[in-house]
C-alpha positions in Angstrom: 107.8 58.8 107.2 106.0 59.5 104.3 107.1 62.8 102.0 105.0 64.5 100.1 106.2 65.6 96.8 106.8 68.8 95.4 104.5 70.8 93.2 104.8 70.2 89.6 106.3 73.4 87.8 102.3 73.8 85.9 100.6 73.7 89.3 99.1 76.6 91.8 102.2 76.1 94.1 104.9 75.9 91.7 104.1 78.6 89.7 103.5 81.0 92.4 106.8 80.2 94.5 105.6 82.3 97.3 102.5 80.8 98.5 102.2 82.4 102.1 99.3 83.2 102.0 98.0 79.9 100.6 99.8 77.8 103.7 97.9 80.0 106.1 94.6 79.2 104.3 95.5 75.8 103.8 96.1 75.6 107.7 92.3 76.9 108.7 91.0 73.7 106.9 92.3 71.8 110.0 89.4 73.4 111.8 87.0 73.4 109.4 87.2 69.2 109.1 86.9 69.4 113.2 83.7 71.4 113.0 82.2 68.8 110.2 82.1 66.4 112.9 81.5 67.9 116.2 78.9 71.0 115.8 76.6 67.9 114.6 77.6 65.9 117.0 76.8 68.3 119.7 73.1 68.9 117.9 72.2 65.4 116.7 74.6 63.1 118.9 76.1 60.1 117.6 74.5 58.7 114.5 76.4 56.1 112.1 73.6 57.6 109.9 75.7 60.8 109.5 78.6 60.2 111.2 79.8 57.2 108.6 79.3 59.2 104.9 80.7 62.2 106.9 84.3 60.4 107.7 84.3 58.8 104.1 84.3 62.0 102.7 87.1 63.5 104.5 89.4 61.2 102.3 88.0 62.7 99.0 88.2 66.2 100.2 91.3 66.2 101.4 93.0 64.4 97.7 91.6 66.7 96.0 92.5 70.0 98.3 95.7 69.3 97.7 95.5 68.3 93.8 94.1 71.7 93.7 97.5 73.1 94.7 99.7 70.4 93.4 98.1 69.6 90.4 98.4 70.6 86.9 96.5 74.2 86.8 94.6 72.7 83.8 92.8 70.3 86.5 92.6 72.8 89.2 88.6 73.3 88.5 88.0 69.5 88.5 89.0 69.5 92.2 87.5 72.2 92.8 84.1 70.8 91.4 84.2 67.3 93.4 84.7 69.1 96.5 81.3 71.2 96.1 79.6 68.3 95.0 80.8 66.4 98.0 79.2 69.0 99.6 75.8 68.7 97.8 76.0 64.7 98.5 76.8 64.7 101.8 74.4 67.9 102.7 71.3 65.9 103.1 72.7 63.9 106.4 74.8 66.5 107.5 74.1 70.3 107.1 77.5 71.5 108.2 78.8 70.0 105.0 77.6 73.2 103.1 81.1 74.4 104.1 82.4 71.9 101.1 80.5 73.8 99.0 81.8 77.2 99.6 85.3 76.0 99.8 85.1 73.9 96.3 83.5 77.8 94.7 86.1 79.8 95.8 88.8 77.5 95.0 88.1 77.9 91.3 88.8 81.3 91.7 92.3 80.3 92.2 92.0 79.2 88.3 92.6 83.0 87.3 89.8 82.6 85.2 86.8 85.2 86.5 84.2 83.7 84.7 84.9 79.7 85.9 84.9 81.3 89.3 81.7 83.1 88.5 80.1 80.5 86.6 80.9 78.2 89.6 79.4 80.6 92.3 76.1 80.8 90.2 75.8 76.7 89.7 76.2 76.5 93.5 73.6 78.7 94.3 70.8 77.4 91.5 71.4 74.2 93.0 70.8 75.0 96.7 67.9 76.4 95.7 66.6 73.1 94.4 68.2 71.4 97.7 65.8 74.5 99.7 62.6 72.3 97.4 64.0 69.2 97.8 65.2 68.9 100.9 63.7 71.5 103.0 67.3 73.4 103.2 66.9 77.1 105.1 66.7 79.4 102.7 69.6 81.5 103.9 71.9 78.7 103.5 71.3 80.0 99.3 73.1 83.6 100.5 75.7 81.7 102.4 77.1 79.9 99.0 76.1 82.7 97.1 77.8 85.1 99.5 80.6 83.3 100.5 81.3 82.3 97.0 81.7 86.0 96.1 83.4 87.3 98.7 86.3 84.6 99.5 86.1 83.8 95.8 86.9 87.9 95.5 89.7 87.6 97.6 91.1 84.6 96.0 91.1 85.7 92.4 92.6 89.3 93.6 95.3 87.1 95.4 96.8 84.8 93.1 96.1 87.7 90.1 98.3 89.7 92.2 100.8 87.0 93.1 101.2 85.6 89.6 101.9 89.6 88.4 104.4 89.7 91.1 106.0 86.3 89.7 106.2 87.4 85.7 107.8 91.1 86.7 110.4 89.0 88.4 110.9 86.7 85.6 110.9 89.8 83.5 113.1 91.9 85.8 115.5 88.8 85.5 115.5 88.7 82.0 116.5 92.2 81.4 119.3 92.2 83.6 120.7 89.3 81.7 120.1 91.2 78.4 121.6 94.1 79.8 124.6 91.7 81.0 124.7 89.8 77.6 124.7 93.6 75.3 127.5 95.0 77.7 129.6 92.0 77.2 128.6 92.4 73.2 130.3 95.9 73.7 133.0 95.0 74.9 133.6 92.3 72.9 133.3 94.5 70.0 135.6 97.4 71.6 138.0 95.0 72.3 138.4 93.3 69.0 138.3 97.4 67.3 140.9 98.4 69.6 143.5 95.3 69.7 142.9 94.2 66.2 144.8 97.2 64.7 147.1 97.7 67.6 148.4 93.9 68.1 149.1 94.1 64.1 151.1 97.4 64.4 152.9 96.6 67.3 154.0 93.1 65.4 155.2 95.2 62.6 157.4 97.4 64.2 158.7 94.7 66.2 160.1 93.2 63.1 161.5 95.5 61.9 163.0 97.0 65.2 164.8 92.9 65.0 165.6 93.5 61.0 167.3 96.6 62.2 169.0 96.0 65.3 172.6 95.3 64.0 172.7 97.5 60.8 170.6 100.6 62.6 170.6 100.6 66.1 168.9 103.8 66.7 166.4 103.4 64.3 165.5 99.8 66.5 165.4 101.8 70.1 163.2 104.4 68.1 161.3 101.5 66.9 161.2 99.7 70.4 160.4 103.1 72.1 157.3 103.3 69.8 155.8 99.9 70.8 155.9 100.9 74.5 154.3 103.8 73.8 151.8 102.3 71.4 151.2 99.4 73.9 150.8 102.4 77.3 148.1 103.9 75.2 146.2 100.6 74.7 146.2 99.4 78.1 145.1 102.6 79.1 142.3 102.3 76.1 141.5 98.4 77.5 141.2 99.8 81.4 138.8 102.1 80.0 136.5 99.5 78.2 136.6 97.5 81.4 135.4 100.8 83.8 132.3 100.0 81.1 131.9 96.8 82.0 132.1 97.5 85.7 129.1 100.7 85.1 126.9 98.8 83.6 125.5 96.9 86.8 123.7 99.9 88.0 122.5 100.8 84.8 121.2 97.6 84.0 119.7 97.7 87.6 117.8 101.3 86.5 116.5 99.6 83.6 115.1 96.8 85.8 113.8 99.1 88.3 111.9 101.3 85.3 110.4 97.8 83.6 108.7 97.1 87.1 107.6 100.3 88.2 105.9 100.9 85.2 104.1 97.8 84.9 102.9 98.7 88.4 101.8 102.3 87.0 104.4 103.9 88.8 106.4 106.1 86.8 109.8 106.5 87.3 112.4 109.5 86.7 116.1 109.2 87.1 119.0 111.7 87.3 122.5 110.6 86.6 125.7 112.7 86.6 127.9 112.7 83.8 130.2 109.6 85.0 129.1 107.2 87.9 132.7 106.0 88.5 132.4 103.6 91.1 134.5 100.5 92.2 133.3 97.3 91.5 132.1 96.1 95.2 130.3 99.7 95.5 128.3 99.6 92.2 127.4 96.0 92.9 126.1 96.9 96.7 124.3 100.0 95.0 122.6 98.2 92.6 121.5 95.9 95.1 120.3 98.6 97.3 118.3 100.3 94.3 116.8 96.9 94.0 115.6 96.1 97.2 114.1 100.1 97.0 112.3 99.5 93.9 111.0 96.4 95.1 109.7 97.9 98.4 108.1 101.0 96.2 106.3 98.2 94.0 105.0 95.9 97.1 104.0 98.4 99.6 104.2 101.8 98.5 100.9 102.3 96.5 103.0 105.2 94.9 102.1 106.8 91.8 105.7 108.5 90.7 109.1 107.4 92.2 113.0 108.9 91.5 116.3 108.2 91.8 119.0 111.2 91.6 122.3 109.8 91.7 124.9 112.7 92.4 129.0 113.5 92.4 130.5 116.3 94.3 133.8 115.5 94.2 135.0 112.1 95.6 131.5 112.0 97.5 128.5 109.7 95.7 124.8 110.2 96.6 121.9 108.1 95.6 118.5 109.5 96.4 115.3 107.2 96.1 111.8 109.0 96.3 108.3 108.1 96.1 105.1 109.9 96.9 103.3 106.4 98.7 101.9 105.6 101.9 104.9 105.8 103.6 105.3 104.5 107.1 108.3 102.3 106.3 109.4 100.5 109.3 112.9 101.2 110.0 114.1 97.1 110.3 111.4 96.1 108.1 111.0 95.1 104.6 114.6 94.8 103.9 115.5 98.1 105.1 118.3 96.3 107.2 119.5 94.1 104.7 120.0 98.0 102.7 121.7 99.0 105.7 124.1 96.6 106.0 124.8 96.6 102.5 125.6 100.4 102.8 127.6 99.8 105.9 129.9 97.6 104.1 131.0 99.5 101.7 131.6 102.2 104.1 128.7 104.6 103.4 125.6 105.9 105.6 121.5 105.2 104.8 118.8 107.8 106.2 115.1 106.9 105.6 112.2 109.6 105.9 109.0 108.0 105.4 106.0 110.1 107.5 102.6 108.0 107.0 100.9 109.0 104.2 103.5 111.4 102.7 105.8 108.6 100.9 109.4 107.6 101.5 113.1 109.1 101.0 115.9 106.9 100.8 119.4 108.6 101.2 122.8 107.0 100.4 126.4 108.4 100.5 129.4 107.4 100.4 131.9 109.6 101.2 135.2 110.4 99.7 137.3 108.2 102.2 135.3 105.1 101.5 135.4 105.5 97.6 139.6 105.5 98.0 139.3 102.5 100.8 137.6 100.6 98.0 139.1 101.9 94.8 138.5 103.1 91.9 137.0 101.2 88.7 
């Protein structure tokens, strides 16, 4: 059985990664290349006249169809071209084939590039207008390209602009969490070697001279040797406390994600933080992928103009409230919402959504006291 290969990494598909949308277009051509045959077969009959350049071209068409979506991007509106101008050949014996031409115009608007896509919709229709002279096309067949080149064209640029934008915050949303990963390991790198550097060298010292000492002074060693443990009590405590800033900075790093992809949305985003998050590792890390799948949600489907996300400590007890002022109508087991509750669940906490249509969304988080001491503390 023959495989087809993947999209290269320069093409529509692979750069996309997502192409729903595209397979669902992709699928309506199966009916489209049934309708080339039979609607003039059930006006004209049989006829090799027709019937023979029309099965020839489904070949072509099809190659390059699929070059347009596996191809370099570069090539994309060479594909797009022979498949209107298959159209234009093949029009003459077999009118339906105007659907060639439409397709091959609002293809190129799949390019990105609004004025290919334009410039294509216009050379379509100047040249069924001379087909109208030369071939005594209907006349209305000229708004059909022109039309249909617009409209599906319209569609198809606002689709893969939107898709691509989609694909760069997520490369971009990437890239700053491993920033934010790579500068928190930089601190503590740096806290580390400021803290042990002096306090590995003075507790070599007095270990000397607690062993230069031991026979002749024997107190003075045990005062010496009760130093170092006390020297060495305060540094772990010191190297714990570097750590809990290692462990806090997943959530941060998260905010700072969710802020870069709001804003390039045109959502703006406020946050409230208490003084010291002070979470355990497997809470931060399910928070953080909570906040995520929240943001995400307000970017996709919201249509939200200002978001927020108050984080808050009474006590043992940790809050995290996410706002926007959207559509709303979230479904309660859609768009991840029950991925976020499980997530919650895990780490022992509760999630409460209030989204009326067309008065945004609340998420609400805790995670009471009992679940922060089940899991710990960082």
């Amino acid at each position: 059985m023959m495989r087809i290969p993947p999209p290269r990494p320069d093409s529509l598909l692979g750069g996309l990664r997502s192409p729903v949308y595209l397979r669902w277009q992709a699928g309506l051509q199966v009916f489209w290349l049934i309708a080339l045959i039979q609607a003039p077969l059930a006006v004209k009959g049989f006829d090799w006249t027709w019937f023979g350049p029309t099965v020839a071209s489904i070949p072509v068409y099809l190659v390059c169809y699929v070059a347009v979506f596996m191809a370099p991007l570069s090539r994309l509106p060479f594909h797009a071209g022979i498949i209107a101008v298959l159209g234009f050949v093949l029009w003459a014996v077999n009118p339906v084939s105007l659907g060639y031409v439409v397709i091959g115009v609002t293809l190129l608007a799949y390019s990105g590039r609004a004025q290919v896509w334009l410039l294509g919709v216009a050379m379509a229709t100047l040249l069924t207008l001379a087909w109208v002279y030369l071939f005594r096309v209907p006349m209305v067949h000229v708004l059909v390209v022109f039309g249909g080149g617009l409209a599906a064209g319209f569609g198809n640029y606002l689709y893969v602009r939107g898709a691509r934008r989609d694909a760069e915050l997520r490369l971009s949303q990437a890239e700053v969490r491993r920033l934010a990963t790579l500068a928190e390991r930089e601190r503590i790198g740096r806290d580390l070697h400021d803290l042990l550097g002096h306090t590995l060298s003075l507790i070599t010292l007095k270990s000397e001279l607690a062993k230069r000492v031991a026979l002749a002074d024997p107190a003075r060693a045990q005062q010496e040797m009760e130093e170092v443990e006390r020297v060495a009590r305060h540094t772990l405590a010191e190297v714990r406390s570097a750590v809990t800033g290692l462990r806090a900075g997943d959530l941060a790093s998260e905010l700072v994600s969710a802020r870069l992809m709001l804003e390039a949305s045109g959502i703006a985003l406020s946050v409230e933080l208490p003084d010291g998050i002070d979470l355990p590792k497997q809470t931060e890390a399910s928070l953080a992928l909570v906040l995520r799948e929240a943001v995400t949600n307000i970017h996709r489907h919201s249509r939200a103009t200002e978001a927020r996300v108050i984080m808050t400590r009474n006590g043992q007890e940790f809050s995290m409230r996410i706002v926007d002022n959207g559509c709303g109508g979230l479904a309660a087991h859609g768009n991840g919402v029950s991925g976020m509750r499980e997530r919650v669940r895990q780490i022992g906490g509760h999630l409460a959504i209030d989204s009326p249509v067309k008065q945004g969304t609340a998420l609400d988080i805790g995670i009471p006291a009992h679940a922060r001491q089940a899991g710990g503390f960082a």
